[in-house]
N, C-alpha and C positions, 0 to 999 in steps of 0.2 A: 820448914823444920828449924828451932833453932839448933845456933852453932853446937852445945853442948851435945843436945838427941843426936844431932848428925854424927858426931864423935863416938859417942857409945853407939851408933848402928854400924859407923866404918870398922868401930873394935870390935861386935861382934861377928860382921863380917868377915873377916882379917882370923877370927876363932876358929869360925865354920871352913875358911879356905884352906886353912894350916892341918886342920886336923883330915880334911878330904888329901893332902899333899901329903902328910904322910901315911893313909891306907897306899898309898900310890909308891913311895917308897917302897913301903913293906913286901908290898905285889910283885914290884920290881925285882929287889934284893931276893924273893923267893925264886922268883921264873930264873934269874941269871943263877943260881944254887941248883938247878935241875939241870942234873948231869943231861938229860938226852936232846939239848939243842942244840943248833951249830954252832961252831965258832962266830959266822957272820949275824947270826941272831943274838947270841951273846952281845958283842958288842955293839950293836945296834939299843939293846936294852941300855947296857954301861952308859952310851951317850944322852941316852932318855932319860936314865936315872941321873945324872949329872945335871941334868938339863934342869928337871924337878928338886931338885937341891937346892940350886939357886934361885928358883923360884921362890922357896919356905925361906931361905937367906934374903931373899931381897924383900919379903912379906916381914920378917921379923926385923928387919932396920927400919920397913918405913912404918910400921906400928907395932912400938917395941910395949904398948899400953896392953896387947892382947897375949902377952907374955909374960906376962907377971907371975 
């Protein structure tokens, strides 16, 4: 594959992972919003959801092209 196709496939890869990252946010930020889990489920989510934050953050610095 040349360089350039390879580029436009890692960016729309890099599209497709972002936007699976944040249903995943979303998911999260809802389950942690429902009042009837524990505390220790809760934070357990908190650290997931933190976890997958960095995730999208380290996605959109190294392919800042899929974020335009």
């Amino acid at each position: 594959m040349a360089p350039s196709a390879r580029q436009g496939a890692d960016v729309e890869q890099a599209r497709y992972f972002a936007l699976e990252l944040a249903r995943w946010i979303d998911k999260l930020e809802h389950e942690i919003g429902h009042v009837g889990e524990t505390t220790t489920v809760i934070t357990a989510k908190r650290h997931e959801l933190d976890d997958v934050r960095r995730q999208l953050d380290a996605l959109r610095t190294s392919f800042p092209a899929a974020f335009l």
